[in-house]
N, C-alpha and C positions, 0 to 999 in steps of 0.2 A: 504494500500500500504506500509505499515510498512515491514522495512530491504527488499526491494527488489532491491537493486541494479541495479535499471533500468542505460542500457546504453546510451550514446548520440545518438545513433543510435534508439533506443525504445521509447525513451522517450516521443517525439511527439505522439507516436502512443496509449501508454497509457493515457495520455489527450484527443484524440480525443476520446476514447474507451467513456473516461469520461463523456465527453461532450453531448454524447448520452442519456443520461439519462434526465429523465423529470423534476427530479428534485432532491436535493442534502441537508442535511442537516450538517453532517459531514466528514471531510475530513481529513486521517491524511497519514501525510510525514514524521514520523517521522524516525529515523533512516536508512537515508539515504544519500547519495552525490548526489542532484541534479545540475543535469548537465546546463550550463545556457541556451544552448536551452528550458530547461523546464521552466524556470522562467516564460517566454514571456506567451508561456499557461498557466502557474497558476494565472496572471493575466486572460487572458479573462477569465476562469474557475470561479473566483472570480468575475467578472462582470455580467456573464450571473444567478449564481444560487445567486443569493442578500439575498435570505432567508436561504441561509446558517450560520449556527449558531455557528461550531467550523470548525476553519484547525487548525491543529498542525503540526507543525514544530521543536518537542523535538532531541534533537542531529542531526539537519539536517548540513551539511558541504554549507553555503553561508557566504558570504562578504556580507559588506556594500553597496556594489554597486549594490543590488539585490532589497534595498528598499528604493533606491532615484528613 
């Protein structure tokens, strides 16, 4: 998912896209602006595939209020 400038509006729907899948090993976000609606699913995303092994998040645009 690297540089795709997903909109607030897509965003949701590329996570559920995701979540489809049976299973997940790596994940990357990196250069991107995620929107904070995506946040909310990158958490469950993160909860449901546990045997995920990398996300990355290299030049992603978040605050700190994304991982309290």
């Amino acid at each position: 998912m690297e540089e795709l400038e997903v909109s607030d509006s897509k965003s949701k729907d590329v996570i559920d896209a995701v979540m489809t899948l049976k299973r997940l090993f790596t994940f990357d976000f990196s250069n991107n602006l995620l929107p904070p609606q995506m946040i909310e699913s990158i958490a469950h995303m993160i909860a449901k595939y546990q045997e995920m092994e990398i996300l990355c998040f290299n030049v992603c645009k978040l605050n700190d209020n994304v991982f309290k």
